[in-house]
C-alpha positions as CSV (number, residue, x, y, z in Angstrom):
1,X,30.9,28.5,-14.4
2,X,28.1,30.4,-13.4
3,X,26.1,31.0,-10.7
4,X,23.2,29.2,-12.6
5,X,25.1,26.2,-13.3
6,X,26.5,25.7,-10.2
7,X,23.4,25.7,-8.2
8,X,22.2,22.8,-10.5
9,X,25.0,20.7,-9.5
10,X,24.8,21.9,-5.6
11,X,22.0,18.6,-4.8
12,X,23.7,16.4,-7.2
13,X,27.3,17.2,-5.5
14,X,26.0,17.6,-2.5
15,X,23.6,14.5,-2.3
16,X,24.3,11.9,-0.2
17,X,22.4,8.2,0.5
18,X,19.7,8.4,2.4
19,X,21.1,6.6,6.3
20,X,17.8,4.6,6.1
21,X,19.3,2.6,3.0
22,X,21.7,0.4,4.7
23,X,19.0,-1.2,6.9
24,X,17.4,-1.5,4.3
25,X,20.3,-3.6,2.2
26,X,21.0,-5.7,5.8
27,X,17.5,-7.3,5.6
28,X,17.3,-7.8,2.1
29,X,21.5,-9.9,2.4
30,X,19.9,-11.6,5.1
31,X,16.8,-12.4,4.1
32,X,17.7,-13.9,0.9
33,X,19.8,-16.3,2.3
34,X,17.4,-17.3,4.9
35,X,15.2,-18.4,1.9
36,X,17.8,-19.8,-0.3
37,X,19.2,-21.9,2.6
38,X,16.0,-23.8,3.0
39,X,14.9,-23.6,-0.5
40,X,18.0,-25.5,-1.3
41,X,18.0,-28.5,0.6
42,X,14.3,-29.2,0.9
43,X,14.1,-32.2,-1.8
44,X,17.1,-33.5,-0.4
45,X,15.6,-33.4,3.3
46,X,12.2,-34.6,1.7
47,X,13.5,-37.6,0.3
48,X,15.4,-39.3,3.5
49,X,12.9,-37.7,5.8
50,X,10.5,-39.4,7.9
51,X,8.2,-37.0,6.5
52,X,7.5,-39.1,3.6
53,X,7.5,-41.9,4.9
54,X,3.9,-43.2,3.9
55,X,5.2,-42.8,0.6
56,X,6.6,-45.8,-1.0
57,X,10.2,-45.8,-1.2
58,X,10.5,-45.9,-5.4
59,X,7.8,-42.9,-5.3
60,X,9.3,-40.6,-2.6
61,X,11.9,-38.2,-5.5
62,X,8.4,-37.8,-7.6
63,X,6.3,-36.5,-4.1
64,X,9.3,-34.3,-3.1
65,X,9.4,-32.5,-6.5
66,X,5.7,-31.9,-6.0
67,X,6.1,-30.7,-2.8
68,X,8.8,-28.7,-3.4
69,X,6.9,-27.4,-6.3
70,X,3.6,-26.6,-4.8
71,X,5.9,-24.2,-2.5
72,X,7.7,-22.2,-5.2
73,X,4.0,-21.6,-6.9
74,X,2.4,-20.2,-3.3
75,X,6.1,-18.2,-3.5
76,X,5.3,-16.6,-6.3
77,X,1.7,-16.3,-5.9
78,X,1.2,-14.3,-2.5
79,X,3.1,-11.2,-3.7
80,X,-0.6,-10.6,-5.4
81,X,-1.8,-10.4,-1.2
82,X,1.3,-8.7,-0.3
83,X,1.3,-5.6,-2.9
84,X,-2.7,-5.4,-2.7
85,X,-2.8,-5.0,1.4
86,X,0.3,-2.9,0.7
87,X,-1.8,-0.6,-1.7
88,X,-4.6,-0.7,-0.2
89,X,-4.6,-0.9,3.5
90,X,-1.2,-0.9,5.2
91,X,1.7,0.7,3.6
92,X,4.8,-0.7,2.8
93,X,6.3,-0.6,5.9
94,X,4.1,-2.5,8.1
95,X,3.3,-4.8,5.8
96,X,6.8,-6.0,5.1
97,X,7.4,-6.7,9.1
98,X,4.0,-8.7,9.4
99,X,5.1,-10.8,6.8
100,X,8.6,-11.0,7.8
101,X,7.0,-12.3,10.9
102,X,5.0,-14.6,9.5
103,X,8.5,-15.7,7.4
104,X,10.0,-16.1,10.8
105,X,7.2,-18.5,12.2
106,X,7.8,-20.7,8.7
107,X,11.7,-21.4,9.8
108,X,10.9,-21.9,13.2
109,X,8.3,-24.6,12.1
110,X,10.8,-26.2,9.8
111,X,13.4,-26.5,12.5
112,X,10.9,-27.4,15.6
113,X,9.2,-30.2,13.1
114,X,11.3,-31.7,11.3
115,X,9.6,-35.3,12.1
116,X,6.0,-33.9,12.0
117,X,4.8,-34.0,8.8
118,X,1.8,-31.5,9.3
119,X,4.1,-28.7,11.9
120,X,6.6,-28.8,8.5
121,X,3.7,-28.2,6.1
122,X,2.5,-25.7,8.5
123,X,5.8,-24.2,8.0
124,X,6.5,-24.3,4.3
125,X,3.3,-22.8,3.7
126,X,3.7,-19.6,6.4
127,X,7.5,-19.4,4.4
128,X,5.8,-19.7,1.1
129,X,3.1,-16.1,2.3
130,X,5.6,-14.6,4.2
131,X,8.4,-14.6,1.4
132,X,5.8,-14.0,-1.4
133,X,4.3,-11.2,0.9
134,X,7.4,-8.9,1.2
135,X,8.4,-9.8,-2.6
136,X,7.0,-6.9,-4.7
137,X,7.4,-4.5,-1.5
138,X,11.1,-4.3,-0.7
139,X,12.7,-2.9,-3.7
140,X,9.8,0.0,-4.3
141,X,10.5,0.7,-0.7
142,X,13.8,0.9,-1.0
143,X,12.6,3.6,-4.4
144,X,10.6,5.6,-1.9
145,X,13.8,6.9,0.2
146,X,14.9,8.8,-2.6
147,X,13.9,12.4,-3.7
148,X,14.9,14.1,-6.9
149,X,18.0,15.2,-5.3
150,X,19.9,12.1,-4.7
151,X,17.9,9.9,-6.9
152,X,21.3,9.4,-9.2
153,X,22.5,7.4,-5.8
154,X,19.8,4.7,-6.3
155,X,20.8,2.9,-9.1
156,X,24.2,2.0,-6.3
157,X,21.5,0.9,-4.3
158,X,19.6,-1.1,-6.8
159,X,23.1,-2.5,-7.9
160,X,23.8,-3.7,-4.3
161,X,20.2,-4.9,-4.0
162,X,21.3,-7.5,-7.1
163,X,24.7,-8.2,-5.0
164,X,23.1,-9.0,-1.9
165,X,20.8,-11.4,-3.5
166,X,23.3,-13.5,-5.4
167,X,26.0,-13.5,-2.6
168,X,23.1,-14.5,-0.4
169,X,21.6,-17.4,-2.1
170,X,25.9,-18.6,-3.3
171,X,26.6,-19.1,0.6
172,X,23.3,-20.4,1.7
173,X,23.4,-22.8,-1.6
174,X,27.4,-23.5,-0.9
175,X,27.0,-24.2,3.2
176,X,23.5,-25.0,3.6
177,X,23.9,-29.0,2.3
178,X,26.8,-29.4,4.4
179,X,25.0,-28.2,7.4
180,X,22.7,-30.7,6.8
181,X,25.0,-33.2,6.0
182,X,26.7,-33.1,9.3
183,X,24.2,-31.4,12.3
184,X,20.7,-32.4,10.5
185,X,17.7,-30.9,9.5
186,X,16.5,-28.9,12.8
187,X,20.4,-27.0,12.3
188,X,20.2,-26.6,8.8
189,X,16.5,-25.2,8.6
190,X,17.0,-23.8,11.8
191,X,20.3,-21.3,10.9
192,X,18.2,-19.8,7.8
193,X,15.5,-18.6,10.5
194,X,17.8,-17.2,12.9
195,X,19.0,-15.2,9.6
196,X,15.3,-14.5,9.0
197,X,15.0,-13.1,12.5
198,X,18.4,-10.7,12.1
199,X,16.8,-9.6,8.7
200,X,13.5,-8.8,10.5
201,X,15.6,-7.1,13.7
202,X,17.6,-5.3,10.9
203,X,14.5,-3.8,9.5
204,X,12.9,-2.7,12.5
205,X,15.9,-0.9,13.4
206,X,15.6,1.5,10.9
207,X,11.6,2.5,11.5
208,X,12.1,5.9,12.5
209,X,14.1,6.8,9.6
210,X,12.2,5.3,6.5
211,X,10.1,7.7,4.2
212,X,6.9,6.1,4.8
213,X,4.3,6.7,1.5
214,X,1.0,6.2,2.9
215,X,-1.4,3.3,0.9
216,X,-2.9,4.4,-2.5
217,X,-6.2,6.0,-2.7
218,X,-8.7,4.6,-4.9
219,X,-7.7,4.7,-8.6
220,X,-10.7,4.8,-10.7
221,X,-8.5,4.7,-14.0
222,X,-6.9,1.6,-12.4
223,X,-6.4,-2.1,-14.5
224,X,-9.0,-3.8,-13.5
225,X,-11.6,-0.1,-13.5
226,X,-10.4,-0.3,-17.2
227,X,-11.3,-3.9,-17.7
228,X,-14.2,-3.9,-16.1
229,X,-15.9,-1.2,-17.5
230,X,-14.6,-2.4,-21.4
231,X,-16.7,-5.7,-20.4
232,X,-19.5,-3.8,-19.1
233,X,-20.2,-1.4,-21.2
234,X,-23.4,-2.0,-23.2
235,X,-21.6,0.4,-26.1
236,X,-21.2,-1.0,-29.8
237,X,-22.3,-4.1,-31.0
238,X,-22.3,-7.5,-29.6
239,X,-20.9,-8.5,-26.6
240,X,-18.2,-11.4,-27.4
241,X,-15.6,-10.3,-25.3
242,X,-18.2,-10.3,-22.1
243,X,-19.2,-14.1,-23.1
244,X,-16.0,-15.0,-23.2
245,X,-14.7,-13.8,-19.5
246,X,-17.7,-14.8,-18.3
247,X,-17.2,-18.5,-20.0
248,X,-13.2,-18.4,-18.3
249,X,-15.4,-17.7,-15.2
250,X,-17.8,-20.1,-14.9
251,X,-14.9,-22.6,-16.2
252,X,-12.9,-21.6,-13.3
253,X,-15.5,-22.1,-10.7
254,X,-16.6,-25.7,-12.3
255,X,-13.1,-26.9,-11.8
256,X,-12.9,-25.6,-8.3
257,X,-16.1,-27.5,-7.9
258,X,-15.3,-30.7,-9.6
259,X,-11.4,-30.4,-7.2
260,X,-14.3,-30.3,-3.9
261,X,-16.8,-32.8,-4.9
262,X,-14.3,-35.3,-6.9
263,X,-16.5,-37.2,-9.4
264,X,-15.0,-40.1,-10.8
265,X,-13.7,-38.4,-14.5
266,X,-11.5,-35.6,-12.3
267,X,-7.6,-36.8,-12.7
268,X,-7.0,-37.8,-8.9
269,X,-3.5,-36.4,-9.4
270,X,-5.3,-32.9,-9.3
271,X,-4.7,-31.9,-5.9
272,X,-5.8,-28.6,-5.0
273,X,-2.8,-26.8,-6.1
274,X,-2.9,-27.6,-9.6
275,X,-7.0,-27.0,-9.3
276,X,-6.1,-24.0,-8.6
277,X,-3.4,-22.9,-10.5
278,X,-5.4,-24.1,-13.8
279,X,-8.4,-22.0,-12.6
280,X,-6.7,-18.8,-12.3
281,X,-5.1,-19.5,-15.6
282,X,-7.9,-19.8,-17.2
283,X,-9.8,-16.9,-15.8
284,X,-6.7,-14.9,-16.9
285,X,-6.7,-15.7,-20.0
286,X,-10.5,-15.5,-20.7
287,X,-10.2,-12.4,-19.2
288,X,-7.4,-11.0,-21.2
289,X,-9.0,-12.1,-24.1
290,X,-12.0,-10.7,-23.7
291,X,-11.1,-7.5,-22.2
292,X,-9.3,-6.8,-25.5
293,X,-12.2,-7.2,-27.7
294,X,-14.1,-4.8,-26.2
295,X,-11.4,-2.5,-24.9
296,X,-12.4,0.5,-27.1
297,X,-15.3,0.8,-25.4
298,X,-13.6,1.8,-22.1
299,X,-12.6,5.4,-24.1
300,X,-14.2,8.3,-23.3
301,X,-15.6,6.7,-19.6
302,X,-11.8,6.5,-19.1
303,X,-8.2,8.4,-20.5
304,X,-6.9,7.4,-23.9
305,X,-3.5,6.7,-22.4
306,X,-4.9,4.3,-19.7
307,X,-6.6,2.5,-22.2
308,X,-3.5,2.3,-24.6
309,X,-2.0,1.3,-21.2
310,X,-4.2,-1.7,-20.6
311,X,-3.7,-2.9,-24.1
312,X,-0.6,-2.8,-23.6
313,X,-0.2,-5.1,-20.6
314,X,-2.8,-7.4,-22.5
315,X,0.4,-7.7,-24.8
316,X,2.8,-7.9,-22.5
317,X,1.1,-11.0,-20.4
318,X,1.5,-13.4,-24.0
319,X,4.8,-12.5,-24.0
320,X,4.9,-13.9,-20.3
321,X,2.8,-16.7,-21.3
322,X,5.4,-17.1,-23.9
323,X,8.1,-17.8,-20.6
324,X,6.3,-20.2,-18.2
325,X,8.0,-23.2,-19.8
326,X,11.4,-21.5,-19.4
327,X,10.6,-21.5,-15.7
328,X,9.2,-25.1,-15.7
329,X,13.1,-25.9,-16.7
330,X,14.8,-23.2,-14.5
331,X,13.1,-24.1,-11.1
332,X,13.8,-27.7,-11.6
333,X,17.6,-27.1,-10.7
334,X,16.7,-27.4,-7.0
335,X,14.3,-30.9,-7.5
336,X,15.5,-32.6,-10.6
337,X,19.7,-31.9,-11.5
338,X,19.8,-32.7,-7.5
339,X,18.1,-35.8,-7.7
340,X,20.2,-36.6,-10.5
341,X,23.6,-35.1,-8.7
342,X,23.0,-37.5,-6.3
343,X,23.3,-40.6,-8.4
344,X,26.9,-38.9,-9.8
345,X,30.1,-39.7,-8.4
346,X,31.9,-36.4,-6.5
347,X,35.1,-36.5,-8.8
348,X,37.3,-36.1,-5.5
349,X,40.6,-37.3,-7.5
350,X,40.1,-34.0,-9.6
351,X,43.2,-31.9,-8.9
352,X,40.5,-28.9,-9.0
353,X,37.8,-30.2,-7.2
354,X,37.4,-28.1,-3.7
355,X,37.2,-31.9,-2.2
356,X,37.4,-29.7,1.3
357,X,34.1,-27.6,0.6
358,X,32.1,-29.5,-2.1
359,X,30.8,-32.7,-0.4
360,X,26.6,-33.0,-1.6
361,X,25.2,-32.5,-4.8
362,X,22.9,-30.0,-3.3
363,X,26.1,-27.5,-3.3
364,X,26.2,-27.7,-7.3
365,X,23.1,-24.9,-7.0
366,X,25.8,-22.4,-5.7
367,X,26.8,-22.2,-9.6
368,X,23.6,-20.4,-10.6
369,X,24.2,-17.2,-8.6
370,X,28.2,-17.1,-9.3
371,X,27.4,-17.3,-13.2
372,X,25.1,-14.7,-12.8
373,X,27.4,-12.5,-11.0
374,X,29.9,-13.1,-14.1
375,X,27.5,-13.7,-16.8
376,X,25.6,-9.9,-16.5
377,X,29.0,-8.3,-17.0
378,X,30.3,-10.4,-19.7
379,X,27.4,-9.6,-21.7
380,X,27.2,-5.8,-21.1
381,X,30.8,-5.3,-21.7
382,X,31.8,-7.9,-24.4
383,X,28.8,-10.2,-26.1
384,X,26.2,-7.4,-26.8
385,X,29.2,-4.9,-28.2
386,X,30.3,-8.0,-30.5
387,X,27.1,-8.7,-31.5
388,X,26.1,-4.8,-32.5
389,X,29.7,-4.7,-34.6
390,X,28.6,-7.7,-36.5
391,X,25.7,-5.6,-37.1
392,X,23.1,-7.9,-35.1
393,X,21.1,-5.9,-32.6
394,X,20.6,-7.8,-29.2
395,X,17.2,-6.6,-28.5
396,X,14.9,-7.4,-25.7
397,X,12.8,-10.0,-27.9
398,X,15.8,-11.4,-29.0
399,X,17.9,-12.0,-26.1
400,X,14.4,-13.6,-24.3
401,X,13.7,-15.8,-27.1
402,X,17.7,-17.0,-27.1
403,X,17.6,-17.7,-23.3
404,X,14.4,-20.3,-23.6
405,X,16.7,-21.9,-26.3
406,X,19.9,-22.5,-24.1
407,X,17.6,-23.5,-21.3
408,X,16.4,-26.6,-23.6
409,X,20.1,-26.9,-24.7
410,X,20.7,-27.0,-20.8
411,X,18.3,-30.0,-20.5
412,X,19.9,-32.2,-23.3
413,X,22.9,-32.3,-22.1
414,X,21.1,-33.1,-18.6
415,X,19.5,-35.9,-20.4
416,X,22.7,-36.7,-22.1
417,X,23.8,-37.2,-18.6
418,X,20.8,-39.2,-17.2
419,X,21.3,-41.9,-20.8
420,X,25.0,-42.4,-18.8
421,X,23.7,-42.9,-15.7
422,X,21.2,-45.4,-17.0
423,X,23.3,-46.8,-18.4
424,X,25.7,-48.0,-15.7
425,X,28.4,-45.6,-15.9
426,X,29.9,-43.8,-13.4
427,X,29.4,-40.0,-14.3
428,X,31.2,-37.2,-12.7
429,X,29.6,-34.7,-10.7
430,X,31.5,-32.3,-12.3
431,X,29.7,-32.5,-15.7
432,X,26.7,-30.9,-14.0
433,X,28.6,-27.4,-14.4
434,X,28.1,-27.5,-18.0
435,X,23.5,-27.6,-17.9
436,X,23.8,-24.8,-15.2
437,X,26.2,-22.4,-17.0
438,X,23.5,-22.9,-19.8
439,X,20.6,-22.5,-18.1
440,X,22.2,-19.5,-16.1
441,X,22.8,-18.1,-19.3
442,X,19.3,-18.4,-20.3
443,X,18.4,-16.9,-16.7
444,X,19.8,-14.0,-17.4
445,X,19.1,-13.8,-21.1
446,X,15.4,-14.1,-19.9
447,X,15.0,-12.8,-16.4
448,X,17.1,-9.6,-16.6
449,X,15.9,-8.8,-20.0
450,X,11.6,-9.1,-19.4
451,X,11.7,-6.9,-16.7
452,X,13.4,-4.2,-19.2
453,X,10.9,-4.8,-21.7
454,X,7.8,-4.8,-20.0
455,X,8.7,-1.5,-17.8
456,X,9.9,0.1,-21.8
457,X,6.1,-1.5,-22.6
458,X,3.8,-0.5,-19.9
459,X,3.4,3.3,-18.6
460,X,4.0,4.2,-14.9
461,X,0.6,3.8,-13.6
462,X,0.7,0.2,-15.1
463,X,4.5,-1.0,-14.1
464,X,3.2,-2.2,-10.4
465,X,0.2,-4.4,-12.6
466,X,2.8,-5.7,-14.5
467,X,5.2,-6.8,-11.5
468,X,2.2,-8.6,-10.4
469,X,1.8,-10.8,-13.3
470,X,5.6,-11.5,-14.0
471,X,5.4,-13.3,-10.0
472,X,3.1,-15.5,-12.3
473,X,5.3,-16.7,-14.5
474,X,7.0,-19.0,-12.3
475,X,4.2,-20.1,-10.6
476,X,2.8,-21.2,-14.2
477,X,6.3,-22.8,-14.2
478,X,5.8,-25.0,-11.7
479,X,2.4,-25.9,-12.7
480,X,3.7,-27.6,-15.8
481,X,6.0,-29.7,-13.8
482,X,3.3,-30.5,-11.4
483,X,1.1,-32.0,-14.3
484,X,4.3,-33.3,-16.0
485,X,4.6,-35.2,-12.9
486,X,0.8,-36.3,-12.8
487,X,1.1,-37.0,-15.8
488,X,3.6,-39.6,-15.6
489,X,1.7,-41.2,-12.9
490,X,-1.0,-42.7,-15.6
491,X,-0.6,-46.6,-16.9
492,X,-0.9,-45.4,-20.1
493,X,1.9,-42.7,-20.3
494,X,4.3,-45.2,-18.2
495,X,3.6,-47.3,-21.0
496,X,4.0,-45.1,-23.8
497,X,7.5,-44.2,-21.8
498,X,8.5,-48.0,-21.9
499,X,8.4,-48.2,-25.4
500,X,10.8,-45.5,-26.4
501,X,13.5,-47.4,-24.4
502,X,14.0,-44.0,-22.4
503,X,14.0,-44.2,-18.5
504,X,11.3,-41.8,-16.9
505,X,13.8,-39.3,-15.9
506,X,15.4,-39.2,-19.1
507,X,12.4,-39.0,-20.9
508,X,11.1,-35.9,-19.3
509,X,14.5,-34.2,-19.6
510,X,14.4,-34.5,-23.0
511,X,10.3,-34.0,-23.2
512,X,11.1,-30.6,-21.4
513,X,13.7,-29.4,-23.4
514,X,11.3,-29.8,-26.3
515,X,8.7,-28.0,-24.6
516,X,11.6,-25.2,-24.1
517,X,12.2,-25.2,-28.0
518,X,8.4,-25.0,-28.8
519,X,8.2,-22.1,-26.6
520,X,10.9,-20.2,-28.2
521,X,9.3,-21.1,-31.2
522,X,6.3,-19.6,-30.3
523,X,7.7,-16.7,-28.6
524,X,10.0,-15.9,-32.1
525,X,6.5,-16.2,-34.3
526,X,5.1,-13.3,-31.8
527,X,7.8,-11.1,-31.3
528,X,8.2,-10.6,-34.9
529,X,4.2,-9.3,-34.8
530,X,4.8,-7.1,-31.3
531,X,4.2,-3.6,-31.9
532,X,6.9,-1.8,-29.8
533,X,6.4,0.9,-27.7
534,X,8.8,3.1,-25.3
535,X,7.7,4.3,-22.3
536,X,10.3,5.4,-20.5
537,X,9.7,8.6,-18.9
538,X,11.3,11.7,-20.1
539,X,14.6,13.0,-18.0
């Protein structure tokens, strides 16, 4: 070998992880099952708690599935705060201990109010910003402790980042029911916030050895520079795509208006949160749409490959679009199939039935993250070979558009279920492992798989825009199960329901699973008209 060669392979050899890492990897293990431990037993708590008890007793599954939905969206829509003040303002760093703070505040309000009914909404929503905050933060953290001499050590990382999660949220999903089961809610909520606390103490711990990146300056090439100044620009002729942001606009601040003032012809069922959600939809979509007509004219004020960049985010958010209704299905493991576990029968004749650990229904959401763990392997090592010796190519498109299929085929068989508990029988616990090993294969057809794709779509300077809007997707998720709900709440749709000779639960499992189907119907009719790109960087 020569001398040439071997100095190339001195760093790699001589690499080793970064001794910040592992404090890193503590808070994250913690962490996650802090919120998976309350996540999981909230509709449960919610239902039997005194909490809601101005609701009437037939009403109270509906108002905790709201509840609990409302939460996830505010989950999923503060990483926007947390990676902007991030960027902007505080670094990394500080900003993931403020908000880890603020997380800690939310389980301490949980535990401390468990009969207060403002003190626990108080705490849901600090949980809900402090969670959301730290989301986008702690993985491109984590990427900021490595140089180009032991970057080859950060996909281990990255792989025990996935391992932490999973083996987080399986023991806090497994224990968490049983805990409160047997102590109550001020134990149950209370043990994921002293896990919050140790995740927080972990992560301070290591402050004087993390690579700190200082905030962003300001990028005039940035997303919204781009979009703005392709709306703005008083180039060419016409200006469509300006009427139409402008029109999302104005339609955004008249529903926030009409959600304030409350005239009579605004659905009462639209509570803030739905308000809300619709407005941002709308202005995203207005804006979408109308920064692409008039996208060209951003060239020449700004760098051809920034606006080929832009464009293709625009692309990338319909094929997002495209997954909200997969998410509507996914996130309803934790309100619906529990609500519906817990009119099953726990099989404890069953020879294999762990009769000593599995006691609640709740504990059937400890499946999910055990698939997954089996699942991701399975398919690297023996489906997507198979497949590509049959001569079908798994591709990104593909594998997304499958997993919004098995999560429909997840919810017949849940509705399957829900026609045999109408109808008297006594069903089994035990068939609910069959909707979450095809829903978790859905998860990971769609989860694991659109983050691929839209970092192979977007360019560097536009991966952190398109984190951002992927949070989205499961906030729009949760929206359509908060109208869903609403929805249900009219005479005439009660009505409609009562003639199909359906119950309302199994009608909407059934009515979601074909909303699942027209997605992936919608999402096959524009993946075969997406122009791929690849824009993963050179080695």
């Amino acid at each position: 070998m020569t001398a040439t060669a071997a100095d190339s392979l001195a760093p790699a050899t001589k690499a080793r992880l970064p001794r910040q890492v592992p404090y890193i990897i503590g808070n994250e293990a913690c962490e996650r099952f802090s919120f998976y431990g309350m996540r999981n037993i909230l509709v449960q708590f919610l239902i039997s708690s005194v909490i809601l008890s101005y609701v009437p007793l037939e009403d109270r599954e509906g108002t905790a599935k709201d509840i609990f939905h409302s939460f996830v969206i505010g989950v999923y829509f503060f990483p926007l705060l947390g990676g902007w003040l991030s960027d902007r303002f505080f670094g990394k760093y500080n900003t993931v201990l403020w908000f880890s703070l603020i997380y800690c505040a939310g389980h301490a309000c949980l535990a401390m109010f468990e009969d207060n009914r403002n003190g626990f909404y108080t705490g849901l929503f600090l949980i809900a910003l402090g969670s959301g905050g730290i989301k986008p933060l702690v993985v491109s953290f984590v990427g900021d402790q490595f140089t180009r001499e032991n970057k080859h050590l950060a996909k281990v990382v990255f792989d025990a980042f996935y391992w932490t999660i999973n083996f987080g949220s399986f023991f806090a999903s497994l224990l968490m029911p049983l805990f409160l089961r047997e102590y109550g809610a001020a134990v149950a909520f209370g043990i994921p916030g002293i896990l919050m606390f140790i995740a927080t103490f972990i992560f301070w711990l290591g402050r004087k050895q993390y690579v700190r990146v200082p905030p962003a300056t300001h990028d005039p090439d940035s997303f919204l520079h781009v979009a703005r100044t392709a709306l703005l620009s008083k180039q060419g002729e016409g200006r469509t795509g300006l009427y139409v942001a402008a029109f999302g606009g104005a339609l955004a601040v008249f529903m926030l208006m009409a959600w304030a003032v409350g005239p009579s012809w605004w659905p009462e069922d639209f509570g803030f949160v739905i308000t809300a959600c619709l407005a941002l939809g709308v202005l995203i979509a207005c804006g979408g749409v109308g920064t692409s007509l008039q996208l060209e004219r951003a060239r020449g004020i700004h760098p051809d490959d920034t606006v080929d960049s832009v464009r293709a985010v625009l692309r990338v958010l319909i094929v997002f679009a495209l997954t909200t209704p997969f998410w509507s299905l996914f996130d309803q493991k934790a309100s619906t199939w529990v609500i519906q576990g817990r009119a099953m029968a726990i099989p404890h004749e069953l020879w294999w039935w762990p009769s000593f650990l599995v006691k609640e229904a709740g504990q059937m959401q400890a499946l999910n993250p055990a698939l997954v763990m089996l699942i991701i392997p399975f398919n690297n090592l023996v489906l997507y070979p198979a497949l590509r010796r049959m001569g079908v190519e798994p591709t990104a498109l593909r594998r997304m558009g499958t997993g919004i299929v098995f999560a429909g085929i997840a919810w017949i068989v849940a509705g399957v279920l829900q026609l045999w508990l109408d109808g008297g029988a006594q069903v089994s616990l035990a068939w609910q492992m069959w909707p979450y090993l095809l829903l978790t294969f859905g998860e990971v057809l769609v989860s694991a798989t659109a983050l691929e794709f839209a970092y192979s779509q977007a360019t560097q300077a536009m991966k952190g825009v398109i984190m951002a809007f992927w949070y989205l997707t499961s906030t729009f998720g949760s929206l359509w199960v908060l109208l869903t709900n609403a929805g249900v709440r009219n005479d005439a749709v009660t009505a409609h329901i009562a003639t199909t000779g359906l119950s309302e639960n199994a009608f909407l499992m059934f009515f979601f699973a074909a909303f699942a189907f027209a997605a992936a119907l919608g999402f096959a009719w524009y993946a075969r008209r997406y122009p791929m790109q690849d824009n993963y960087r050179t080695a």
